[in-house]
NUGU-974773 format. One line per 2 residues: number of its first residue (from 1); for each residue x, y, z of C-alpha. Coordinates in Angstrom, 1 decimal. Example, Ala and Ser with C-alpha at 12.3 -4.5 7.8 and 13.67 -1.06 7.14 Angstrom:
1	12.3:-4.5:7.8 | 13.7:-1.1:7.1
***
This chain:
1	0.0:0.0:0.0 | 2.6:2.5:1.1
3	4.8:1.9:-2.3 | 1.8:2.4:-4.5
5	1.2:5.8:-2.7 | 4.8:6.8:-2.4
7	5.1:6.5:-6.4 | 2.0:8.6:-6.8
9	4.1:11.1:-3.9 | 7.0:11.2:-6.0
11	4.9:11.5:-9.2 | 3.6:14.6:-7.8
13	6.6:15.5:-6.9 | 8.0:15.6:-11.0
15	4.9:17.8:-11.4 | 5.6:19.8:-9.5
17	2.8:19.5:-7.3 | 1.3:22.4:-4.9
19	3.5:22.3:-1.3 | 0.0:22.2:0.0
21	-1.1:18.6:-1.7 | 2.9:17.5:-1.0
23	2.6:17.9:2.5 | -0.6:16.6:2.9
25	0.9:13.2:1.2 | 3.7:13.5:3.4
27	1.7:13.2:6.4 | -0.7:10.8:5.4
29	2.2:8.5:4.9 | 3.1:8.8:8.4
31	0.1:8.3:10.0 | -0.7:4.7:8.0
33	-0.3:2.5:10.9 | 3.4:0.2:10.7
35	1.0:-2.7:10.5 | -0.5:-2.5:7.9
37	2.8:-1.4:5.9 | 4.4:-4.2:7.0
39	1.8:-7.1:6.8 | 2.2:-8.1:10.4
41	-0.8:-10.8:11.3 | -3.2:-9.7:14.2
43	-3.9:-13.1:16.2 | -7.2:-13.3:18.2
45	-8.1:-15.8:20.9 | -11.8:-16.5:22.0
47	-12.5:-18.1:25.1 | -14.1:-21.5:23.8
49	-14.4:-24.2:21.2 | -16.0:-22.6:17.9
51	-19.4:-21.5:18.0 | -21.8:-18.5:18.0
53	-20.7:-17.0:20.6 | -18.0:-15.7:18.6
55	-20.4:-14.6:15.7 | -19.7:-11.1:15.2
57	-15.8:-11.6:15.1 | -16.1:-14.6:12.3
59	-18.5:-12.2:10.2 | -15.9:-9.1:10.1
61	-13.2:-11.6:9.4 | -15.1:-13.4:6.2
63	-17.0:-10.4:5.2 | -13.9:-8.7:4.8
65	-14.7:-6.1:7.6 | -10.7:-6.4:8.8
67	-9.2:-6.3:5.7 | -11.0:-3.3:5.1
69	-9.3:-1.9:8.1 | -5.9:-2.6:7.4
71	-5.8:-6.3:9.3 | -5.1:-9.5:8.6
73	-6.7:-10.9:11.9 | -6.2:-14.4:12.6
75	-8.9:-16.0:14.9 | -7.5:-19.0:17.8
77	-9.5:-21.2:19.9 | -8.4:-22.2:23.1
79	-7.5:-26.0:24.0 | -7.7:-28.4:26.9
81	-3.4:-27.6:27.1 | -3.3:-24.1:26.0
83	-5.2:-21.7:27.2 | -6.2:-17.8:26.6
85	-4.1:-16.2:29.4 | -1.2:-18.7:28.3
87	-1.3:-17.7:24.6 | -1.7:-13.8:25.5
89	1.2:-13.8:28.2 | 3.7:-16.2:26.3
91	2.4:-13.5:23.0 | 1.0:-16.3:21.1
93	-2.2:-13.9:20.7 | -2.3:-10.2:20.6
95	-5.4:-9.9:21.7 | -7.7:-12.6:23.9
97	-11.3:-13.2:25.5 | -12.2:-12.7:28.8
99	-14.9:-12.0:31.0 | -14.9:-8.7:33.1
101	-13.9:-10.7:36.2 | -11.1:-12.2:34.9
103	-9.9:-9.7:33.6 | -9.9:-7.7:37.1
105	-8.0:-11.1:38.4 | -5.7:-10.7:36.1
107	-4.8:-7.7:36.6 | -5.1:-7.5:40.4
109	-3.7:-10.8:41.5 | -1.3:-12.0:38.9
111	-0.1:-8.7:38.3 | -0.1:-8.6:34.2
113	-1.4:-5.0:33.3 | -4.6:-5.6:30.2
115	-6.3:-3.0:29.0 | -10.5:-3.7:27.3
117	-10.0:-2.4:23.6 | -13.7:-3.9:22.5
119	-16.8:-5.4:24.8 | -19.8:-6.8:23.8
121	-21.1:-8.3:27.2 | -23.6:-6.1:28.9
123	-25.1:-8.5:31.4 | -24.2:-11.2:32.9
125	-25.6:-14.9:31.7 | -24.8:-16.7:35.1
127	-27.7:-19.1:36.3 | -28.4:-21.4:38.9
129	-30.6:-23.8:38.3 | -31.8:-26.9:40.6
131	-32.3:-30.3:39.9 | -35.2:-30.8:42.0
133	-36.7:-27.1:41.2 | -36.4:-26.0:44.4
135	-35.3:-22.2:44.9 | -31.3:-22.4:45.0
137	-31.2:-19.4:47.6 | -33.0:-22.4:50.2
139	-30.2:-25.2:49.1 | -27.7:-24.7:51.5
141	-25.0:-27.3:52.1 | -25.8:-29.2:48.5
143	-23.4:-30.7:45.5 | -23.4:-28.0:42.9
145	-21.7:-28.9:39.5 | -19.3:-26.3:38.7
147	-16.8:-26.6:35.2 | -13.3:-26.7:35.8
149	-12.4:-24.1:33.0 | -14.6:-21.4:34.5
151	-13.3:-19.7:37.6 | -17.3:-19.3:39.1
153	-16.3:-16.0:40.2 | -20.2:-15.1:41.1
155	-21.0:-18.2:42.6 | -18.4:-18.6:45.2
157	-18.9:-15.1:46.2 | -22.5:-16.1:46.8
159	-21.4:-19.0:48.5 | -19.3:-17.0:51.3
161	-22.0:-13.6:51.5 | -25.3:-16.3:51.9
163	-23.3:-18.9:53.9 | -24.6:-21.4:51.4
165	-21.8:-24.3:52.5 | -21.7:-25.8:49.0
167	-19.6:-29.1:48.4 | -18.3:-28.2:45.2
169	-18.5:-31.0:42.2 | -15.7:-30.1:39.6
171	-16.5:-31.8:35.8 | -15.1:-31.1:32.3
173	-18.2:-30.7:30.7 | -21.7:-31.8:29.0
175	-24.9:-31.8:31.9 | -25.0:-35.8:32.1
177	-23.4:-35.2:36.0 | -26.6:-32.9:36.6
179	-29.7:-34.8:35.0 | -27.9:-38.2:36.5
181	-28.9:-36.8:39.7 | -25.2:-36.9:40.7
183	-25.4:-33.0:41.7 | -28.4:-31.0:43.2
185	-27.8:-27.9:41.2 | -25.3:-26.2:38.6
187	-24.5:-23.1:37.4 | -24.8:-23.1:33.7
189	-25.2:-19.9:31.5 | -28.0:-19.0:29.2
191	-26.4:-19.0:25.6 | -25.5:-22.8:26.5
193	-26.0:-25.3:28.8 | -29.5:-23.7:29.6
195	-30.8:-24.8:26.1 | -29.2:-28.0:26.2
197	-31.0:-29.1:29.1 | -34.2:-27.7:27.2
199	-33.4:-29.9:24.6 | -32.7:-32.9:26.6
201	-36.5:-32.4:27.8 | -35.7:-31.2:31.4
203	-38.2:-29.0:33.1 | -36.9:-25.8:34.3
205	-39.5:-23.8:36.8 | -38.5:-20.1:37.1
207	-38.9:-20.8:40.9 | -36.0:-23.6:40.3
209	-33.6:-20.8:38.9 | -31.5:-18.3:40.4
211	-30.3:-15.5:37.7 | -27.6:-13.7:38.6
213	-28.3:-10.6:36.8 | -31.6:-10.4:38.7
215	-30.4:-10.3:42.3 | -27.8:-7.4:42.2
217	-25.3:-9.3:40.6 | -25.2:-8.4:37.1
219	-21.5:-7.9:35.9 | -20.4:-7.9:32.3
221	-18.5:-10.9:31.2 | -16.8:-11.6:27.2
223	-14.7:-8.2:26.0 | -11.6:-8.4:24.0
225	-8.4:-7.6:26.5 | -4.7:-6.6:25.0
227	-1.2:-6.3:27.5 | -1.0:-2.7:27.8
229	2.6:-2.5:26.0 | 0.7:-3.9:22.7
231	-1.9:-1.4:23.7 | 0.4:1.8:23.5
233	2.3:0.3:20.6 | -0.3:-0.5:18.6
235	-2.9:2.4:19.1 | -4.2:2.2:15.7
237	-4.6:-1.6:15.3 | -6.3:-2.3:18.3
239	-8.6:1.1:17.3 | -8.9:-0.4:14.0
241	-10.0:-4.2:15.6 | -12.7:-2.8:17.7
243	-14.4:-0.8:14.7 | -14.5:-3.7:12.5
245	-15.5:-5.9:15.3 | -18.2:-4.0:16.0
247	-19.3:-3.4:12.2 | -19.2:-7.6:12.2
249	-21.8:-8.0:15.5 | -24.0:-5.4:13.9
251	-24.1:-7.0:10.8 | -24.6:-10.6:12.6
253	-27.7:-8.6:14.2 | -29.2:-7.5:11.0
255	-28.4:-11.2:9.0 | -28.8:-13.4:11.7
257	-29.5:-16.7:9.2 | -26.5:-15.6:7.2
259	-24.3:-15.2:10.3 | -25.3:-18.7:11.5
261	-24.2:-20.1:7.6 | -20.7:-18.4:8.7
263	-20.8:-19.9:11.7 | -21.7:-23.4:11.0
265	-18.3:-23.5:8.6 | -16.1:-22.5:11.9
267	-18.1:-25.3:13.5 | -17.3:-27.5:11.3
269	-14.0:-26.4:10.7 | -13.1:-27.1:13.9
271	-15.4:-30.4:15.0 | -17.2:-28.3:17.5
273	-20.0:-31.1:18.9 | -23.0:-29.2:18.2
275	-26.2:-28.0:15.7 | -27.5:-25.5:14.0
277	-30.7:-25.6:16.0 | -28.5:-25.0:19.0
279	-26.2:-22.5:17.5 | -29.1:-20.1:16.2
281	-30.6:-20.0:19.8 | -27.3:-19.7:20.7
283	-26.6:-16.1:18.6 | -30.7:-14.9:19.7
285	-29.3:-15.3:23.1 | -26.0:-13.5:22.8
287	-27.6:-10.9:20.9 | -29.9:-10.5:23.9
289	-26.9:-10.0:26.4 | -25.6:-7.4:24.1
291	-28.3:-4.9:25.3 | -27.9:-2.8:28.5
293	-30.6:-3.9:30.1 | -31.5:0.2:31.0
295	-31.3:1.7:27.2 | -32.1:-1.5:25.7
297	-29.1:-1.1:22.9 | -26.1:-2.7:22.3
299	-23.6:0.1:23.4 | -20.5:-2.2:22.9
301	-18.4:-0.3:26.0 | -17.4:-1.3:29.3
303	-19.9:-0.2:32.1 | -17.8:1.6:34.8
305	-20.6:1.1:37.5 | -19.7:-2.7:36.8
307	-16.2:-2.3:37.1 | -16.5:-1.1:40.6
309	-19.2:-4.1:42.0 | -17.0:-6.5:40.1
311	-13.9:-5.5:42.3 | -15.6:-4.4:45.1
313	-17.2:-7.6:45.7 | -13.5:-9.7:45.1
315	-11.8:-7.6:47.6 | -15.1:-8.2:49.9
317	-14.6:-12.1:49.5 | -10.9:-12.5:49.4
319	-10.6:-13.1:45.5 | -8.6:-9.6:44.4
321	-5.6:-8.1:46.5 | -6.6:-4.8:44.8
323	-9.2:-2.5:43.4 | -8.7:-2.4:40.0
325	-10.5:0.9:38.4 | -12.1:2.1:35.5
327	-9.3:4.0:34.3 | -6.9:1.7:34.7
329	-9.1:-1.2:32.9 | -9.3:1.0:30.0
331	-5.3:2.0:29.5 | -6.2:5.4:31.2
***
């Protein structure tokens, strides 16, 4: 890009072009980001096996959304030995998934400074849900199932503020451990696990359900987090990621049944275990958490009221060493 425009710069430059234009060319030249001159790949990890989840990221990627801005954005998946803090801190990724709270753990506790550069979260998609339909909040002392790649930052800060004494049941994954009986409750989130026990015929009574969001626990979760060196060294890349990011979940909102083709060829690019039935109620549900649940729209920012209950209620419960602000969050 940059040779094509320098020969047009020194073209103008035989014809003696106006000092005015010849400036002008000068400085656009220096403000096209290195990246782009130089062809340098922008490597994305998402925080789970292929699916719709991701939707918005896979459209701006085969729409063309990134290339448009300048990027050649390569898009990771996690595995069972490799995970999204591993690939971002041994700079396998330049950019990676997670949710608000593990962000702030991150950055508090382990002591490696991130900084938000996109969010699509705006609630949280945390629920409880019992196997006997029986009001969690009454279960006190029970098995509850949680998975051993989520951190179940909400629910063990429910456990020590209610007293609720849980005898925790770690398992790697599908619900057979919850519908065997083998549990009395597990926390599952809506875009998933919720819909698979729909499918499996299981009858979920609201009275049987405990939703995080509705009892004064509704953080954010899935942004898109960079180390803050990459952050200040690569101001118009990670600029340039967010916008097309954001032009690929809008998109994905407007073409839903196209979206869900694009994601059915990640899917089964990489032998993700699933459906398409699954994987469109999948997207309507992500969709769903994308809007602030006071303006109803899909603000794509990071909520600094959140921020503050998120680390105020880890330092509460012994799970951050510090606050970790707004400001700071954001590369402020």
């Amino acid at each position: 890009m940059k040779k094509a425009v320098l020969c047009k710069f020194l073209d103008f430059k035989r014809k003696k072009t106006s000092g005015l234009k010849f400036m002008l060319i000068l400085i656009w030249l220096m403000l096209v980001p290195s990246q782009m001159e130089a062809g340098e790949p922008f490597v994305f990890t998402t925080v789970w096996t292929a699916q719709a989840e991701f939707a918005g990221y896979y459209v701006a990627k085969e729409k063309g959304f990134y290339t448009e801005a300048g990027l050649d954005v390569k898009i990771q998946h996690p595995s069972l030995t490799s995970s999204v803090y591993h690939r971002l801190e041994t700079d396998e990724c330049n950019a990676g998934m997670f949710a608000l709270m593990s962000a702030l753990d991150i950055i508090g506790n382990k002591g490696t400074p991130l900084v938000n550069i996109f969010q699509t979260s705006m609630n949280s998609s945390y629920v409880i849900v019992s196997r006997w339909g029986k009001n969690p909040l009454t279960q006190k002392g029970i098995r509850m199932a949680v998975y051993n790649s989520e951190p179940n930052y909400l629910t063990s800060i429910l456990n020590i503020r209610e007293k609720m004494n849980y005898d925790w049941i770690h398992f790697a994954g599908n619900i057979n451990v919850f519908l065997s009986g083998a549990v009395d409750a597990m926390v599952i989130v809506t875009y998933n696990e919720y819909y698979q026990l729909l499918q499996a015929g299981f009858k979920m009574p609201e009275e049987g359900l405990y939703r995080f969001c509705d009892h004064g626990y509704n953080i954010q979760e899935n942004g898109v987090y960079v180390k803050r060196d990459y952050y200040e060294s690569h101001p118009q890349q990670v600029k340039a990621f967010a916008a097309a990011s954001r032009k690929g979940w809008e998109w994905a909102a407007e073409h839903p049944e196209e979206a869900l083709d694009i994601v059915m060829k990640y899917v089964k690019a990489n032998n993700t275990p699933t459906n398409r039935v699954m994987q469109k109620l999948q997207l309507q549900e992500i969709l769903r958490l994308q809007q602030d649940k006071e303006s109803g729209k899909r603000e794509f920012r990071v909520r600094p009221d959140m921020v503050k209950k998120a680390s105020r209620l880890m330092m509460e419960c012994g799970m951050l060493k510090r606050e970790v602000t707004y400001n700071e969050l954001m590369g402020k």
